[in-house]
N, C-alpha and C positions, 0 to 999 in steps of 0.2 A: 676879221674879228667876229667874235659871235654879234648876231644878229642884225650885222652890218650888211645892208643892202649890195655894196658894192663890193663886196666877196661871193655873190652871187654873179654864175655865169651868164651871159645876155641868152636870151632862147635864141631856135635856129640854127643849131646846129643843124649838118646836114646829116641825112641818112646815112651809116656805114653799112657797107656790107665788104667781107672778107675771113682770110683764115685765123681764127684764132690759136690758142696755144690747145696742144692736146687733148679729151676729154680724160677726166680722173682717175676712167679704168682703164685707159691706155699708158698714159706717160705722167702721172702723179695729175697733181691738181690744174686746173687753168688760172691764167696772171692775168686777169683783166687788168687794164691802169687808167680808170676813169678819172678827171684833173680834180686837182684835190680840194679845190670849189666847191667838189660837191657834199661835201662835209655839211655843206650846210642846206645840205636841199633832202626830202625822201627819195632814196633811190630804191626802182623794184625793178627783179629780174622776173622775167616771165617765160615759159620752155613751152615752145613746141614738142608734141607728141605725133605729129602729122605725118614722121616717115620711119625715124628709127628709133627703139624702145631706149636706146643708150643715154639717148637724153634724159631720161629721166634719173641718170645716174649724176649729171654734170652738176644739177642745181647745189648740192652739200658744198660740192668742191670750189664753185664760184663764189658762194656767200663766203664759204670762209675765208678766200682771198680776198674779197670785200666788205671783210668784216669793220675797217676801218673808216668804213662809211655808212655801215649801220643798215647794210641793203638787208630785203629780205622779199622773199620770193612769193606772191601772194600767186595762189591755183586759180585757172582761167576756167570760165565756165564751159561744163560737159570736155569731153575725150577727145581729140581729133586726133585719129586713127590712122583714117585712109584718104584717099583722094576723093570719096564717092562721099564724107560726110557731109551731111543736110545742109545746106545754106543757112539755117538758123543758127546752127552752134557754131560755124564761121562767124555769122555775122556779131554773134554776141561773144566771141573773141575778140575781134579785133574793136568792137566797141569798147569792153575792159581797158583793154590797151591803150586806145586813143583818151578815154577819158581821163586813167592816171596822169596821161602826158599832160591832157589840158588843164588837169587838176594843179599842175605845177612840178608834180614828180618829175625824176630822172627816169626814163624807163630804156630796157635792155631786153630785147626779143631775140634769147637763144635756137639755131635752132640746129636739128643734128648732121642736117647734110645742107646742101645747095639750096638757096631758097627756090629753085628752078625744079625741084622737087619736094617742095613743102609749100602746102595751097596755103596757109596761115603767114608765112613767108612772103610767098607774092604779092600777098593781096599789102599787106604791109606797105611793102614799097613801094607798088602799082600804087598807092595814095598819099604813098609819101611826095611821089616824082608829081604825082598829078594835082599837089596841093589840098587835097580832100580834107575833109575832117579839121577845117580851121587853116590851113593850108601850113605850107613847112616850118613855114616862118615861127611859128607860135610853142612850138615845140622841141622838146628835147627825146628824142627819140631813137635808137640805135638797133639796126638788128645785124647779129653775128653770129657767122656761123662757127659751130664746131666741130671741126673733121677728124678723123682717127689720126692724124696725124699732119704737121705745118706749121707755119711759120708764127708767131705770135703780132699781133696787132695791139697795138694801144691806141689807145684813144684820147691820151691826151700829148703835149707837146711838149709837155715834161716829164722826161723819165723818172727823174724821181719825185712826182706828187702821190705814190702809195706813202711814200715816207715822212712828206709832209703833211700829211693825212692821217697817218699813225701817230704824229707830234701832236695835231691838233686834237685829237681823242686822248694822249694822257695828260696835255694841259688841260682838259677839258673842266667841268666840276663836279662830273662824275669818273674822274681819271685819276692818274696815280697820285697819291698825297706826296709822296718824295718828288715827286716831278716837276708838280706844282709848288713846290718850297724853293724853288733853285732859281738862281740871277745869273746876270752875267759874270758876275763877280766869283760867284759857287763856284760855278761851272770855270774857271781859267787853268784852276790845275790841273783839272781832267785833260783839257785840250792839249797839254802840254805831254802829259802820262800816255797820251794815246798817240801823241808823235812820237814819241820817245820809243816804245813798242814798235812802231811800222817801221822803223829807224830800226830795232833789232832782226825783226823779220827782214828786213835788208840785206842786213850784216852776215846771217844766218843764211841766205838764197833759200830760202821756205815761201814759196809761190803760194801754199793753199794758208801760209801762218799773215802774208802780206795781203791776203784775199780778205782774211779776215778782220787785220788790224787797220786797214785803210775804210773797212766799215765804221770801225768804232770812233774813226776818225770823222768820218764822213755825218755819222749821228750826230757828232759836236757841232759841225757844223748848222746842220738841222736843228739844232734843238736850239741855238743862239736865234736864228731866224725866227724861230716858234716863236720865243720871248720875246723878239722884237715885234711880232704879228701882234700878239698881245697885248703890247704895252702904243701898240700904234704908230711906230714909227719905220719898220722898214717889215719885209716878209722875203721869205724863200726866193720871188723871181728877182726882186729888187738885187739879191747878190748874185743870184745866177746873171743878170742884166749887166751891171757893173763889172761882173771879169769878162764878159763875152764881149761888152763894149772896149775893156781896156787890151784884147789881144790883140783885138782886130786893129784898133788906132795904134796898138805898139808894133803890129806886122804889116808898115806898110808896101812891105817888100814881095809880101803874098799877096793882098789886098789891095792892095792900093800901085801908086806907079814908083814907088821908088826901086834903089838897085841895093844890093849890097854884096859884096865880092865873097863873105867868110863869115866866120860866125862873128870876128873882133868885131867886124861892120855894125851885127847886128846887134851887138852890147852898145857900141858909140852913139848907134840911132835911137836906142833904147832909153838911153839917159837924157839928149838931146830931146825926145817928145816927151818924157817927165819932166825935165824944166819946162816944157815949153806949158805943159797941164799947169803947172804950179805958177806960172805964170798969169796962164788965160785965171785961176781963180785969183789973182791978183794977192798970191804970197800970205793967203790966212793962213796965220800958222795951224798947224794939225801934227798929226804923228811923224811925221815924217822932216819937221824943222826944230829948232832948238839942239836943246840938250838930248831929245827924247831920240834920236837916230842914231849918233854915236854911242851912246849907253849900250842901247837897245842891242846894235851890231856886235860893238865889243861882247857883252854878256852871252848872245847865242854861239860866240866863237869859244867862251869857258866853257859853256854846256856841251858843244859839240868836240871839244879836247875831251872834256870827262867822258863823255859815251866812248871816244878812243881807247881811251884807259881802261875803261869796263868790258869793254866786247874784245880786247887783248887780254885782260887778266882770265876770264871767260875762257879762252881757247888756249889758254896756255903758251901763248906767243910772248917768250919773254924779252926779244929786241924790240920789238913791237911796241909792249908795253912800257920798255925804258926810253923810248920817241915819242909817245903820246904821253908822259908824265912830265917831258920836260916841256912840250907844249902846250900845256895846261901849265906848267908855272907862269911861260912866256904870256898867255893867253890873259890870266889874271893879272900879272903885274900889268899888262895894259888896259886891263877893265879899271883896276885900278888908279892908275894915271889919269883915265879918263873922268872917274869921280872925283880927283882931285884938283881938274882943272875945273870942273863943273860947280864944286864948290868953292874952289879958290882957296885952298890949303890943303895941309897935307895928310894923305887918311893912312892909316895903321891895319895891320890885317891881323884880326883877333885874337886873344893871346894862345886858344887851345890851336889855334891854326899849324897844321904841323906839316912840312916839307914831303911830297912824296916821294 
């Protein structure tokens, strides 16, 4: 949350050094992915000029990639050219540098080749490893290189904190008014309309139409998180936490020492450590007891008959579509049944409801 201490990174990170993503005249922009913590800190990129002029092309392409953290590249004092420049305008670079960091900023020392051929580079590190300057502990401090070409580096341990970062900037209160207007509650049909889509991209085999709708999907997912960051009670890792915790306890066939012969096994084990969860919480009801499960299940079995129905009327499959129409009847009549044992009488299906 804004201005919450403990959405602030601990200092101490160590020094990175490695290949980052492309420079911007070579293969499009660089993707730095600094954790998305840092939304709440000043972050400054600072470039060496020490060995190749290219760098000076990279800083646009960075900030704009990190533009979701508000970075901005403050100019270090005098030129460092060559290897032979003065000790003074070293020393009053790397002064720059170190004081941003001690100041509290997040600081990012680009540089265009090796730092083993950039003396503003070296010296960086050489004081990073050696504690100098406050020593490592106290700072946040990064230097990366950027070579004509390589592998990409992040830097944080979640891949998607640009995207949580991106959320944080238009809930922000200087961010999108629409964005900011929306609950959980808003937001429930979109999550459904954007399954529903990846679900067509499916149906379709369109790899770059599923590339894209599994984003939109993915957003929902984000932006629920955001709301929850906001309102205080859970954020982004809290769900990344939760299913990474629950794969690992439901695969203890990979993880762990159990055995299972096939995949039935590993359906059988699968329900077997869900009771055993609902047990260990000693049976608080939640989504998953009452009425709210069989509802729940019947209804996504109408919804997914009707997409049958639609993605056959769609393609002109007309047996197709006369085995998915009568499985949507069978489908509803047991959504049905089901809300009429739920209420304990008997419920009627609308009058304009008409057989398909």
């Amino acid at each position: 949350m804004k201005g919450s201490s403990s959405a602030v990174p601990p200092r101490g990170a160590i020094a990175l050094h490695g290949p980052w993503s492309a420079v911007a005249a070579a293969a499009g922009t660089p993707l730095p992915q600094p954790p998305a913590s840092w939304t709440e800190r000043e972050v400054l990129v600072f470039v060496s000029d020490c060995t190749q002029a290219v760098a000076r092309t990279a800083p646009a392409g960075v900030l704009d990639e990190l533009s979701a953290w508000r970075a901005r590249s403050p100019a270090l004092p005098g030129i460092l050219t060559t290897e032979t420049e003065p000790e003074p305008a070293l020393a009053d670079a790397v002064s720059s540098i170190y004081g941003a960091a001690r100041g509290g900023a997040a600081v990012m020392l680009l540089l265009a080749a090796s730092p083993w051929h950039d003396r503003l580079g070296r010296e960086i590190i050489a004081r990073r490893l050696g504690g100098a300057e406050g020593g490592s502990d106290k700072v946040d401090l990064q230097v990366l290189e950027l070579p004509s070409a390589g592998a990409t580096l992040s830097l944080s341990d979640v891949p998607l904190d640009r995207l949580v970062a991106i959320m944080r900037r238009l809930l922000a209160p200087d961010g999108c008014p629409w964005d900011r207007e929306q609950t959980h509650d808003t937001l429930g049909p979109y999550l459904v309309e954007e399954a529903a889509e990846a679900l067509e991209a499916i149906e379709r085999r369109q790899t770059h139409m599923l590339t894209d709708e599994l984003g939109d999907l993915l957003l929902q997912i984000a932006f629920h998180a955001a709301l929850g960051e906001a309102q205080g009670s859970f954020g982004a890792r809290d769900v990344s936490l939760a299913i990474e915790r629950k794969m690992m306890y439901r695969h203890p066939h990979v993880f762990g020492y159990w055995f299972a012969a096939d995949a039935g096994e590993v359906l059988r084990n699968w329900e077997t450590l869900k009771a055993a969860e609902a047990a260990a919480a000693g049976g608080v009801p939640g989504p998953a007891s009452g009425p709210w499960r069989p509802l729940r299940k019947a209804a996504v079995k109408v919804a997914r008959a009707a997409f049958e129905v639609a993605f056959a009327a769609a393609q002109g499959q007309r047996e197709r579509l006369a085995e998915a129409a009568q499985s949507l009847r069978e489908q509803a009549a047991r959504l049905r049944a089901a809300a009429q044992r739920t209420l304990g009488g008997p419920t009627r299906p609308p009058e304009e409801e008409q057989p398909i």
